[in-house]
C-alpha positions as CSV (number, residue, x, y, z in Angstrom):
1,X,-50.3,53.9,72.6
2,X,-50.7,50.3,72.3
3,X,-51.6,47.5,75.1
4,X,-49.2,45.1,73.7
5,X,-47.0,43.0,76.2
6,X,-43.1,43.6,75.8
7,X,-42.7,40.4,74.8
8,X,-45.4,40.8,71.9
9,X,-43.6,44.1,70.8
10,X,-42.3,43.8,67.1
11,X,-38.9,43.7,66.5
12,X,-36.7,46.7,65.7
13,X,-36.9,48.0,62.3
14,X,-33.1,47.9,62.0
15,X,-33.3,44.2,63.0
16,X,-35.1,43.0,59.6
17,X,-33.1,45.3,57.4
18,X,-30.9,43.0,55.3
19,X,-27.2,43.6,55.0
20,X,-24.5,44.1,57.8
21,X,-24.1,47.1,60.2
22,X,-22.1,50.4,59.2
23,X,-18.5,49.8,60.9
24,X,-18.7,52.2,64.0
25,X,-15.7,54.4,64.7
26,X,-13.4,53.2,67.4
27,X,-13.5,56.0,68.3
28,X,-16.6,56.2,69.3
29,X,-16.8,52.4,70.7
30,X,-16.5,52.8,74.3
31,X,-19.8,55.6,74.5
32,X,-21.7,52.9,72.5
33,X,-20.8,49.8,74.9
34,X,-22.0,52.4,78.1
35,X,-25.3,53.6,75.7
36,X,-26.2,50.3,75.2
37,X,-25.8,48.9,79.0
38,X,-27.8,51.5,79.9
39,X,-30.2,51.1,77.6
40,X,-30.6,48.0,78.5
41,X,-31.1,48.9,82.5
42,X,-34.0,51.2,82.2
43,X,-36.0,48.9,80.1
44,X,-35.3,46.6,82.8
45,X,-36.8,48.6,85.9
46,X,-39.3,49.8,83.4
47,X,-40.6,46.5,82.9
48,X,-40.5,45.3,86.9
49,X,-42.2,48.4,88.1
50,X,-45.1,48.0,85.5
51,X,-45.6,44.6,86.6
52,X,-44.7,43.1,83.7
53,X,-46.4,45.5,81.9
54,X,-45.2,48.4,80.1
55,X,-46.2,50.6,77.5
56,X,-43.6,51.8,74.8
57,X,-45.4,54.0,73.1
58,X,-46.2,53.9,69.3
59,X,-44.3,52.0,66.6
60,X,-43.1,55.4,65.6
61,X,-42.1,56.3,69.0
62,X,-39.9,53.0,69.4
63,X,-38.3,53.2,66.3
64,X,-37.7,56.6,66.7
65,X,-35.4,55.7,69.3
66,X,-33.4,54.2,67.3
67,X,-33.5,56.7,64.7
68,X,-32.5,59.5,66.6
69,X,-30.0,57.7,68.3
70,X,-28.0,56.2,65.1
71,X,-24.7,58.7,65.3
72,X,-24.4,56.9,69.0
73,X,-25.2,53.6,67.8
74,X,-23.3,53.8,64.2
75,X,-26.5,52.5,62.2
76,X,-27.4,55.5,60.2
77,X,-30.5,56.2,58.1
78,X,-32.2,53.5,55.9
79,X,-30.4,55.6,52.7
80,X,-27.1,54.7,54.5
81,X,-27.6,51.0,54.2
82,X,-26.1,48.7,51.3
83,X,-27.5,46.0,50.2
84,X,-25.6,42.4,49.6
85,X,-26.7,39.7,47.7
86,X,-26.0,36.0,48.3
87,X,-26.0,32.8,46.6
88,X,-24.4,31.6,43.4
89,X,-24.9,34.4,41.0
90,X,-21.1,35.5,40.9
91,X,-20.3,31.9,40.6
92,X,-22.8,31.3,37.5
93,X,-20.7,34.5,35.6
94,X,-17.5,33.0,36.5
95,X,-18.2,30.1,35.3
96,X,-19.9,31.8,32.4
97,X,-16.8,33.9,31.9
98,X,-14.5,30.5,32.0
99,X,-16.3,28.7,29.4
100,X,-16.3,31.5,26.8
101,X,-12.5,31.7,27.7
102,X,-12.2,28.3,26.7
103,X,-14.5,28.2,23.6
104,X,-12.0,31.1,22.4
105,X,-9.0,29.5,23.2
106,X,-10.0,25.9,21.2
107,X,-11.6,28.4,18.2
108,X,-7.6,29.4,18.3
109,X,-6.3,26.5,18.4
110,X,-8.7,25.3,15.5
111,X,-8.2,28.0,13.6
112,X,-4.6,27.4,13.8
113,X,-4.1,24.0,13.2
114,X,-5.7,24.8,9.9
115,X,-3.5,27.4,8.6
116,X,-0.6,25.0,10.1
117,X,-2.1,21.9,7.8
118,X,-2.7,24.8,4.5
119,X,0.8,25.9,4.6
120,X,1.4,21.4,4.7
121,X,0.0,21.2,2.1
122,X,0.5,24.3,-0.1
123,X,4.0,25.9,1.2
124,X,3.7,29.4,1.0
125,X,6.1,30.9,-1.6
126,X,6.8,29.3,-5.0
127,X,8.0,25.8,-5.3
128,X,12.7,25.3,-5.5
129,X,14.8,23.4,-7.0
130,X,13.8,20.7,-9.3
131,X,15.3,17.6,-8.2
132,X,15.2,13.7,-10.0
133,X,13.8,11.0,-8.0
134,X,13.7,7.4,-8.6
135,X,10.3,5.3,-7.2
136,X,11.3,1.6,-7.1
137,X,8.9,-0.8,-7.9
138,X,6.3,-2.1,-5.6
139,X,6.1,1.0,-3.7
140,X,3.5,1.9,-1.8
141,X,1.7,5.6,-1.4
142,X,3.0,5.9,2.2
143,X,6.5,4.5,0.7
144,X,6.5,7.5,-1.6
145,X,5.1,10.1,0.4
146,X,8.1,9.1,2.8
147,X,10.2,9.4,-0.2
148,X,9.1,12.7,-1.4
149,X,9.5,14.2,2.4
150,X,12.8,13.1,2.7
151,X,14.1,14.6,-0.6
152,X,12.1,18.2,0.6
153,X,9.6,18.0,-2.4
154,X,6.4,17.3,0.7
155,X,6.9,19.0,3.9
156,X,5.2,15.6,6.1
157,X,4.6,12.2,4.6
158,X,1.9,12.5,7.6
159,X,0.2,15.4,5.8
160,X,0.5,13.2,2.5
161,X,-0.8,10.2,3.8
162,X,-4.4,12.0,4.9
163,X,-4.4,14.1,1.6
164,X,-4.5,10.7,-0.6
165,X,-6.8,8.9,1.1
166,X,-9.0,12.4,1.3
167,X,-8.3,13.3,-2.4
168,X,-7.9,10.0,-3.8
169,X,-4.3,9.6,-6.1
170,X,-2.4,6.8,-7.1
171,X,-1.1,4.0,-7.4
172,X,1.7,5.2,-9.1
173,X,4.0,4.4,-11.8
174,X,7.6,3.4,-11.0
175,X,10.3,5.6,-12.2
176,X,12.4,8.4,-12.7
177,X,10.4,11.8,-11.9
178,X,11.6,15.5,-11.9
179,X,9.9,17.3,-9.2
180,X,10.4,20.9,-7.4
181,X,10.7,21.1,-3.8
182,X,8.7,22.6,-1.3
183,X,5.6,21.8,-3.9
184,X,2.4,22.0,-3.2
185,X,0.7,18.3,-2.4
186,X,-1.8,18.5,-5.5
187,X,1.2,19.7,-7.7
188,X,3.4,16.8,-6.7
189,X,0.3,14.3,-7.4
190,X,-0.6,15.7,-10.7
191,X,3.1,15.1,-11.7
192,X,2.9,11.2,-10.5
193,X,-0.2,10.7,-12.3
194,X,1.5,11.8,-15.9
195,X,4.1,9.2,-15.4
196,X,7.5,8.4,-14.9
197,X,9.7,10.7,-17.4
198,X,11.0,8.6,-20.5
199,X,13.9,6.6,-20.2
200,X,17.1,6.1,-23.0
201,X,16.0,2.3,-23.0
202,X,15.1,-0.2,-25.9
203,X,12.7,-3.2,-25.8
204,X,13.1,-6.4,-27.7
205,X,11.6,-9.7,-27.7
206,X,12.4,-13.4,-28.2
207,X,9.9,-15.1,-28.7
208,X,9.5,-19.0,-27.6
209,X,10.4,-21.6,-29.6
210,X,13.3,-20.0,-31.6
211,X,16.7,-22.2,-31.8
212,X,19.9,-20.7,-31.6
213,X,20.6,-19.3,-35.1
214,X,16.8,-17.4,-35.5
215,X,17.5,-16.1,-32.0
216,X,20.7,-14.6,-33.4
217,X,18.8,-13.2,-36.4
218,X,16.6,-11.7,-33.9
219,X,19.2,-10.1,-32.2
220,X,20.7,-8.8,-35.0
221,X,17.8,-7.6,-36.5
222,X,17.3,-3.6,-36.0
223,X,14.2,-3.4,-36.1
224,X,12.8,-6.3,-34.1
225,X,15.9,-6.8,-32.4
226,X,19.0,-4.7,-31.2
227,X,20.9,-4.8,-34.4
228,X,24.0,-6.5,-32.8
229,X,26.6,-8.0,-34.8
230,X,25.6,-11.5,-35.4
231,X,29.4,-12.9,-36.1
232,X,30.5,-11.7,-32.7
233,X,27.2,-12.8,-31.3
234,X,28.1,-16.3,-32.5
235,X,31.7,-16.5,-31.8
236,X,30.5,-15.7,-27.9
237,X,28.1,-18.4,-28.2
238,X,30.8,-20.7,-29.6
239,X,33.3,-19.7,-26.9
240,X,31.8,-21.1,-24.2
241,X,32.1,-18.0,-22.2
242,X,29.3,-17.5,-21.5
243,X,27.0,-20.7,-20.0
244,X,23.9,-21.7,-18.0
245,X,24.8,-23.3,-14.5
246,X,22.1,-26.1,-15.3
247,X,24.4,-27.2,-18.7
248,X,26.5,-30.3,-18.3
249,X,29.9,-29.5,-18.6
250,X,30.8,-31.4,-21.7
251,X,28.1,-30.0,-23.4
252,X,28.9,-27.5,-25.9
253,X,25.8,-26.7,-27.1
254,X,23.7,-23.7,-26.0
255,X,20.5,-24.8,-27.5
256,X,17.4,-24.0,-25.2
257,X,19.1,-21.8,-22.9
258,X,18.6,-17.8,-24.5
259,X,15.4,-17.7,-22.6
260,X,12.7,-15.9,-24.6
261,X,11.0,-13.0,-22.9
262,X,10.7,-9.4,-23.4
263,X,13.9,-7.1,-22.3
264,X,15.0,-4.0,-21.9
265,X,18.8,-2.3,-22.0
266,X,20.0,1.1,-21.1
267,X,22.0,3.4,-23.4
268,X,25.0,1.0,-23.3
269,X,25.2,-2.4,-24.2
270,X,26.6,-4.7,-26.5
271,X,26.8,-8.4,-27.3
272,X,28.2,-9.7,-24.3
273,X,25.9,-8.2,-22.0
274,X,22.6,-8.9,-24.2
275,X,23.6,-12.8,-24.5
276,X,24.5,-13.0,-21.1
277,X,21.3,-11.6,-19.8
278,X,19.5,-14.0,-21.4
279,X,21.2,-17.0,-19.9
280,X,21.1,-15.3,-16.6
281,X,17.3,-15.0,-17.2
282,X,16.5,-18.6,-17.8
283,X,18.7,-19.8,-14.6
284,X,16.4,-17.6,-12.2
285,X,13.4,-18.7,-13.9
286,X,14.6,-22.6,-13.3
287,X,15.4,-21.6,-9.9
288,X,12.4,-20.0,-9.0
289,X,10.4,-23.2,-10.5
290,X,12.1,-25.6,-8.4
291,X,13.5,-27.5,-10.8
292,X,15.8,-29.5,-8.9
293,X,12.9,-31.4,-7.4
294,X,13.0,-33.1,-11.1
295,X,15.5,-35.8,-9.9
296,X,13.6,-37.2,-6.7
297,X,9.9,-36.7,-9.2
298,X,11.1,-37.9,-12.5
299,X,14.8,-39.4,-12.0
300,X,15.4,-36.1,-14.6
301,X,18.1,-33.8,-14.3
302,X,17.4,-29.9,-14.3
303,X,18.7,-30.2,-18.0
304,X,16.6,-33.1,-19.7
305,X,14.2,-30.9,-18.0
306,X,14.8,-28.6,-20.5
307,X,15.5,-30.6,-23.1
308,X,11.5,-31.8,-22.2
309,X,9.8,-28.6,-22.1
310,X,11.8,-27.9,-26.0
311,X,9.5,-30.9,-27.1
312,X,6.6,-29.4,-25.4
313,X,7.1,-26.1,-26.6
314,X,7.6,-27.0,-30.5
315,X,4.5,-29.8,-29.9
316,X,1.7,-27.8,-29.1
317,X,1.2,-24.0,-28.6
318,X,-2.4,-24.7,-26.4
319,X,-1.8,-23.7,-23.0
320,X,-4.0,-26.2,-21.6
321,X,-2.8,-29.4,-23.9
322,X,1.1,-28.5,-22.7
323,X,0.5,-31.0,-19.1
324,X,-1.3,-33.6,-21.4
325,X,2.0,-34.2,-23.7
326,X,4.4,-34.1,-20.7
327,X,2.7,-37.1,-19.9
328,X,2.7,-38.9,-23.4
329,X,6.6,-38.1,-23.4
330,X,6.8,-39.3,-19.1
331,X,4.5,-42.6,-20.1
332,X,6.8,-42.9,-23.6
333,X,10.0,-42.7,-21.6
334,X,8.7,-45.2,-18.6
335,X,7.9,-48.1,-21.1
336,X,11.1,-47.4,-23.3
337,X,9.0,-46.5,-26.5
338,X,10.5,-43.9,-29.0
339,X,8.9,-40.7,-28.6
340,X,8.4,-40.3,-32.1
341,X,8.1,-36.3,-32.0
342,X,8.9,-35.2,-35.8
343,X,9.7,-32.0,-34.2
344,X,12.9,-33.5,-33.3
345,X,13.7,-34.9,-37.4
346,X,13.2,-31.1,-38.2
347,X,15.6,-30.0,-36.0
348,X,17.5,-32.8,-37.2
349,X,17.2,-31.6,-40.4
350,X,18.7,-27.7,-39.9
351,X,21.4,-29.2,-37.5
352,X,22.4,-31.0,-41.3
353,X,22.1,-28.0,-43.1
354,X,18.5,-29.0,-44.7
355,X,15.6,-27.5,-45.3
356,X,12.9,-28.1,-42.1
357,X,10.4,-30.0,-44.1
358,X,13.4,-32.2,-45.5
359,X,12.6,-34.9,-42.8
360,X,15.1,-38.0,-42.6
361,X,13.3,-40.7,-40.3
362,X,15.5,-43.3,-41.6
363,X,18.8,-41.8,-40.4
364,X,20.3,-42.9,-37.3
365,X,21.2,-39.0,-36.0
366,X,20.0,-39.4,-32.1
367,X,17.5,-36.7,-32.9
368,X,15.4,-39.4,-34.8
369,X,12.9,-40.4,-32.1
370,X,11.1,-42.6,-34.3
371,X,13.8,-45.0,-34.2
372,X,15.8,-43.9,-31.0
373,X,14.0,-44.4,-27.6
374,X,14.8,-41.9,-24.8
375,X,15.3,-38.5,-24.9
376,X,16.8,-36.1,-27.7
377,X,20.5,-35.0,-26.8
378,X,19.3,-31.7,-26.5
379,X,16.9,-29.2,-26.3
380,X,15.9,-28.5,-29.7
381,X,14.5,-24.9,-28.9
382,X,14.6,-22.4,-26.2
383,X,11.4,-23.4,-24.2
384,X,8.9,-20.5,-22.3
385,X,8.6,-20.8,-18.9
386,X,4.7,-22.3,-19.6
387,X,6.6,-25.6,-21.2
388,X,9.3,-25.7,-18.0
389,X,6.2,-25.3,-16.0
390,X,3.8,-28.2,-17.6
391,X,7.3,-30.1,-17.8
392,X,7.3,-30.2,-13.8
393,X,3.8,-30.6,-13.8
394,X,2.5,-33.2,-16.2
395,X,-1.4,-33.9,-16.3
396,X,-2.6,-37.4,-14.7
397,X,-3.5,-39.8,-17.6
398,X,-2.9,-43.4,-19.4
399,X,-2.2,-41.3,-22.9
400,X,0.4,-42.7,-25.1
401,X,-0.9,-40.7,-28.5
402,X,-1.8,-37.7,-29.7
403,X,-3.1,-36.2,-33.0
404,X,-3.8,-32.9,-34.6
405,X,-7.7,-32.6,-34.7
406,X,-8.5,-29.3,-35.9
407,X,-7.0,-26.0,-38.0
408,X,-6.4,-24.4,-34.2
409,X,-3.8,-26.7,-33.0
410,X,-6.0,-28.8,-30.8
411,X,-5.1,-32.3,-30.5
412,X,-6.8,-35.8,-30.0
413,X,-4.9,-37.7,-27.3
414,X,-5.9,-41.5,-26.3
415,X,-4.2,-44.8,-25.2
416,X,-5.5,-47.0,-28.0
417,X,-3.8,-47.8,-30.8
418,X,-7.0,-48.0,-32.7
419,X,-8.1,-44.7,-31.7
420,X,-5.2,-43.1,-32.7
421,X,-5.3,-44.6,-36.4
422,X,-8.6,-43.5,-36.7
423,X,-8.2,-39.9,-35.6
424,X,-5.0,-39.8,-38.2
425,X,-7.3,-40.5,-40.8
426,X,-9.7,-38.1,-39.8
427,X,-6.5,-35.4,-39.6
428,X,-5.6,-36.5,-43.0
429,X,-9.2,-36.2,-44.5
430,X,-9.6,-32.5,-43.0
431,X,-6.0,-31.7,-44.5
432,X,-4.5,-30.6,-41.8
433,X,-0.9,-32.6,-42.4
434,X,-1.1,-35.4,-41.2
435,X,0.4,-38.0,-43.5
């Protein structure tokens, strides 16, 4: 037995045993309320008759108690109990379980948005149709990947967008193209890359500085030209049907406005349309140069313009001299001294039915600007749009000569008298024409 106080007495093994209690039965609730008060009582007198002091026996003894009182009390053997655990280890596996939930669901997701962007790119099933689609000029990748989605050929100009600037393609030609729908992205930019198919068109070119009959020729010939009738040609010419809107209307002359350049026609055309082309070609380039601003610049008109760049353009064929003789032919005109351009007696000279070297610089013809101050009455070739450009833009500069100085077509140009007659002899000496 041991001497321990009450007070001092351990507690009772059920006490320390984790978990909660075995539901009792009601059934039995009422006998354990009366167990328990008394109980309770008789530890009570036990513990004032001893004086304070009472012995309970051994551990075993006490717990015994207990023991073979658990049907009463509902506690049951030690095997009966269950054990609960607390703290956050269910929430550590839910949240566990929510995450890999998640990862799944974006892998999904993932995984789906790639097969969605394959089937973009590479529709499954063999391409349709084929289907002809014009690309205009100037248009950009995005303008033809909207293009190609709205005709069906691309499922998303979105798509096509991200698989150029992945896969590099382009720029592209402009054109007519045959393409399949529902094609595959790679497909459709393998198909751009080869070109625009061919078109039933023909080239030709008139070259600057031709007068009216050579560019007739031209346009007659079938080989360098379109092989149009050059009697009807004419007779059109002649007619007056067809005109520049920069020609004074009592002029009847065309000279210097069948603007050279390089064309192209469809599968029909025919005289008409060829010559008017050509007129309607050198009216937007004149437009598109401002000429206009001539008569406030140069107290010019629009056509002595013209008539300016023809002397340019048969003067010199070195891009950088063409400002330098605007401004002999401005400082000539400003100071009322003839021009004295030969280029002008040649012209002269096939306008009279003569050969181009048959030069007559004692005739009194208004094309003889040796004699004749001002301006010829017309152009006396169709200028490029260089010439038109130097003519509205003449180089700064006190020249009032100029001589050919070498085999190129360079040219001396100076304000002295002297100078000049000494660089004419030195053009003489070297042969190069100048008599």
């Amino acid at each position: 037995m041991s001497d321990r106080p009450y007070d001092d007495a351990p507690a009772p093994r059920h006490a320390a045993r984790p978990g909660p209690r075995r539901p009792v039965d009601p059934r039995y609730a009422g006998a354990r309320r009366a167990d328990e008060a008394a109980f309770d009582d008789d530890l009570v007198d036990a513990y004032a008759l001893d004086g304070g002091e009472h012995d309970y026996g051994d551990d075993d003894d006490y717990y015994g108690y207990y023991d073979d009182d658990d049907d009463a009390r509902g506690y049951g053997d030690a095997d009966d109990y269950v054990t609960v655990r607390r703290g956050g280890g269910g929430g550590g596996r839910r949240l566990l379980t929510v995450l890999g939930v998640a990862v799944l669901a974006l892998l999904v997701v993932v995984a789906g948005a790639g097969i969605w962007i394959s089937r973009q790119i590479d529709p499954p099933g063999g391409p349709g149709e084929t289907v002809t689609i014009e690309i205009p000029q100037g248009s950009t990748t995005d303008d033809i990947g909207k293009l190609l989605a709205a005709e069906g050929i691309i499922t998303s100009d979105f798509i096509w967008g991200w698989y150029i600037r992945i896969n590099g393609g382009g720029p592209f030609q402009a054109g007519a193209y045959e393409l399949r729908k529902d094609s595959a992205m790679g497909d459709v930019v393998a198909a751009l890359e080869a070109g625009p198919a061919p078109r039933d068109e023909r080239s030709f070119t008139i070259p600057e500085g031709l007068t009216i009959p050579e560019t007739v020729a031209r346009l007659a010939d079938p080989e360098k030209g379109l092989g149009l009738e050059a009697t009807v040609l004419q007779q059109l010419l002649d007619s007056g049907e067809i005109r520049s809107r920069y020609l004074p209307p009592e002029q009847t002359n065309l000279e210097g406005t069948l603007f050279p350049e390089t064309y192209r026609v469809g599968e029909t055309f025919d005289e008409r349309s060829v010559l008017t082309m050509l007129v309607n070609q050198l009216d937007s380039t004149l437009a598109a140069l401002q000429v206009e601003s001539a008569q406030e610049r140069f107290n010019l008109t629009p056509y002595e313009i013209l008539i300016v760049a023809s002397l340019i353009e048969e003067e010199t064929k070195v891009d950088a001299e063409r400002a330098q003789v605007a401004r002999v032919i401005y400082n000539r005109l400003r100071t009322g001294t003839p021009l004295g351009i030969d280029a002008t007696s040649r012209y002269e000279a096939e306008l009279a039915g003569r050969s181009r070297d048959q030069l007559d610089f004692s005739s009194d013809s208004p094309y003889n600007t040796r004699r004749n101050a001002g301006l010829p009455p017309t152009p006396i070739a169709s200028p490029g749009r260089a010439s038109i450009e130097a003519a509205l833009n003449p180089a700064d500069g006190d020249w009032i000569y100029y001589v050919l100085q070498d085999a190129e077509g360079n040219h001396f140009f100076t304000a002295s008298y002297d100078e000049f007659l000494a660089a004419k002899r030195r053009c003489a000496d070297a042969g190069l024409g100048c008599g």
